[in-house]
Structure formats: structure tokens, C-alpha cells
C-alpha positions as CSV (number, residue, x, y, z in Angstrom):
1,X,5.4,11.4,-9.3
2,X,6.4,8.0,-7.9
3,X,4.1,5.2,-6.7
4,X,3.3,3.7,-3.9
5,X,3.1,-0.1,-4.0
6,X,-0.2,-1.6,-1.9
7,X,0.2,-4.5,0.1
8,X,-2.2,-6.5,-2.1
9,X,0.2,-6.3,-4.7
10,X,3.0,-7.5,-2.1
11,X,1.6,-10.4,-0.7
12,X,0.7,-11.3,-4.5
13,X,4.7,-11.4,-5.1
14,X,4.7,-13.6,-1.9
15,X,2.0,-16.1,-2.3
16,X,3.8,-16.9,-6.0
17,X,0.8,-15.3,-8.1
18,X,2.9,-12.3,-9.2
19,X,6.2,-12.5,-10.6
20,X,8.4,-9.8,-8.5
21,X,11.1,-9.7,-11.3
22,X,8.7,-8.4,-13.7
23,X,7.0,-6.2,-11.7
24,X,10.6,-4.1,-11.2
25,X,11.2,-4.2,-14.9
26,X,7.5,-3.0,-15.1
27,X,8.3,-0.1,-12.7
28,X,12.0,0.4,-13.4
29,X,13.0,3.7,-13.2
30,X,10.4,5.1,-11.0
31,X,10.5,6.5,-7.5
32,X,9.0,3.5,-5.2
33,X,7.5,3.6,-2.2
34,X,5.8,2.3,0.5
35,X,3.1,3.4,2.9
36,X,4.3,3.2,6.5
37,X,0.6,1.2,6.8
38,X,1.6,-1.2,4.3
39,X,4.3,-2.0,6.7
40,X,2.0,-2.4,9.1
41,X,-0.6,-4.7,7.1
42,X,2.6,-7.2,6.0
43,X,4.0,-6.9,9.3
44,X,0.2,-8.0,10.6
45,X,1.1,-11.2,8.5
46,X,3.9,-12.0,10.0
47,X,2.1,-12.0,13.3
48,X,-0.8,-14.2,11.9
49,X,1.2,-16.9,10.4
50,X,0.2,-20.4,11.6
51,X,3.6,-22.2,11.6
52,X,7.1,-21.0,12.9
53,X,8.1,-21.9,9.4
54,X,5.5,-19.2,7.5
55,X,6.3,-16.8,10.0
56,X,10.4,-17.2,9.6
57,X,9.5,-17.3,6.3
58,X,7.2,-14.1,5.7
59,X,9.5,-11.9,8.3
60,X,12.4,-12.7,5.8
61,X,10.3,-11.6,3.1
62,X,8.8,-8.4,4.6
63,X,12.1,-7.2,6.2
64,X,13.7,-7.3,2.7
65,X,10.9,-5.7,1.5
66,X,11.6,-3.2,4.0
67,X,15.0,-2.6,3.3
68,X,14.4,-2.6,0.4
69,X,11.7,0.4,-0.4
70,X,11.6,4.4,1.0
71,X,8.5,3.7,3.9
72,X,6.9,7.5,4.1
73,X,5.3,8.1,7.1
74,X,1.7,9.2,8.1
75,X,2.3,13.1,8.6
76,X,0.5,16.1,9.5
77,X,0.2,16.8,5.4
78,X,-1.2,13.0,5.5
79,X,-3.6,13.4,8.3
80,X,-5.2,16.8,6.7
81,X,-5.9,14.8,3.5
82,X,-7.3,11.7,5.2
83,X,-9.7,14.3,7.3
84,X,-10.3,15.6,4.3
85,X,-11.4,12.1,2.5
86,X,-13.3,10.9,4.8
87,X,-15.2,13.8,5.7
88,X,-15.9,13.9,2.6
89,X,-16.5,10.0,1.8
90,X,-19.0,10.0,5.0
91,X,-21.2,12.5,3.6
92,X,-21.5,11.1,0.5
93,X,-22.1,7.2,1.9
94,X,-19.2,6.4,0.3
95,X,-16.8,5.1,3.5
96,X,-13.5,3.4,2.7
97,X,-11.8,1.6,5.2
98,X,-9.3,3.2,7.8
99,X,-6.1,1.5,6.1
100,X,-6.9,2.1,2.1
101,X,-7.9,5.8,3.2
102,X,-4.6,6.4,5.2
103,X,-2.3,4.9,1.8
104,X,-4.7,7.3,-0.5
105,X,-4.1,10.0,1.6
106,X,-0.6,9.2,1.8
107,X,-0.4,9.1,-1.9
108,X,-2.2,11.7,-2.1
109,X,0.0,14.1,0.0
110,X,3.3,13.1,-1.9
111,X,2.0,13.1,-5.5
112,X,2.0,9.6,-5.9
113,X,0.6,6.9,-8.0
114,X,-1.4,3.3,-6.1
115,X,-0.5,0.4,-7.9
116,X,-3.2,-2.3,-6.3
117,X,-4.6,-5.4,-6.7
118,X,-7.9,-4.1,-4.7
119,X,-10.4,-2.7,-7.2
120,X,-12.9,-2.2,-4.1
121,X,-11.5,1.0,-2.2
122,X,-8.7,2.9,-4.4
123,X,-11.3,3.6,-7.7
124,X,-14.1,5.3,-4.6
125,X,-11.2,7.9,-4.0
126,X,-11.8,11.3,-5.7
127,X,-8.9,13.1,-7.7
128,X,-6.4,9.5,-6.4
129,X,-4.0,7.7,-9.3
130,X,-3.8,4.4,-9.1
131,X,-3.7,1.4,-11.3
132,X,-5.3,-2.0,-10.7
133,X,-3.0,-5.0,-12.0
């Protein structure tokens, strides 16, 4: 089992409210990854910024981020599970939104672990791991 980092806990590391040091000593020696939606959301960021100098300075960060972390991609395997959750979500009245469901499903599919900042969606997901910090 790795885990799969949410962008919540990325931007976090960016805005200066979570110390990226310690959160690789807190993870070292795990498989980590990233959702190919996570790249998505942070790349959404970069596209929102307000300044040339936030967005120079959020594409440096995300591209490293990048670089730096194994991105799995939104598969057949992926897109069963994510049917699956929210069929299953629906029916109960219990929707999450499109992105969180897509990374649990992802997680989900690989036998991964969610480490989050967003207690809203990841706890509504049956039989997902994931850890709030």
C-alpha cells in the first residue's frame, strides 16, 4: 500500500502552513503518489493566479511537484470503481464531488492510502483509507 497525496495537503506545503520537510520524513519510505486529478487541481492554480509573479511562482512549484511524484492515471480499473462510488453514493444521498470521487476511486483501484487536509469528502467514502492531517 502507498498513498496518494491530495492537493489540499499540497497547496498547504505551498501557502507555507505545512512544513514539506516534515511531511517527507513523516512519509519516508512509502510508495508516493499522485492522482493524475491532483495534477489537474494544482495545475488549475497555476491558471488562476492573479500576478505573473504567483503564477511563475506556483508553475515552479507544481512542475517540481510533478517531477517529483509517480502521477497514476484515471484507468478503466479507476473508472469501474468511480461508477461504482457513485452509484452507490447517489442512492444513498450521500454525493461527493466529481474530483474527490475520481482520487478515492483512484486510491481505491491501486490499494492506496489519502492523506488529506479535507475532512468533508474522503471520511463519506465506504471501505477508502485515508488520513486527515
Amino acid at each position: 500500500m502507498g498513498i496518494i497525496i491530495d492537493s489540499s495537503v499540497l497547496i498547504a506545503i505551498e501557502r507555507g502552513k505545512l512544513d514539506q520537510a516534515e511531511f517527507l520524513r513523516r512519509y519516508a519510505g512509502e510508495a508516493v503518489y499522485l492522482s493524475i486529478i491532483t495534477a489537474s487541481e494544482l495545475l488549475h492554480g497555476v491558471h488562476r493566479a492573479t500576478t505573473d509573479d504567483i503564477r511563475q511562482r506556483r508553475s515552479q512549484f507544481v512542475e517540481s511537484l510533478l517531477g517529483s511524484f509517480t502521477l497514476l492515471p484515471v484507468d478503466l480499473a479507476v473508472a469501474r470503481k468511480h461508477a461504482e462510488l457513485s452509484a452507490t453514493l447517489g442512492a444513498a444521498g450521500n454525493p461527493v464531488g466529481a474530483h474527490d470521487l475520481l482520487i478515492a476511486a483512484t486510491a481505491l483501484a491501486y490499494g492506496n492510502k489519502i492523506i488529506s487536509r479535507d475532512a468533508r469528502s474522503f471520511p463519506n467514502i465506504p471501505a477508502l483509507s485515508f488520513e486527515i492531517i
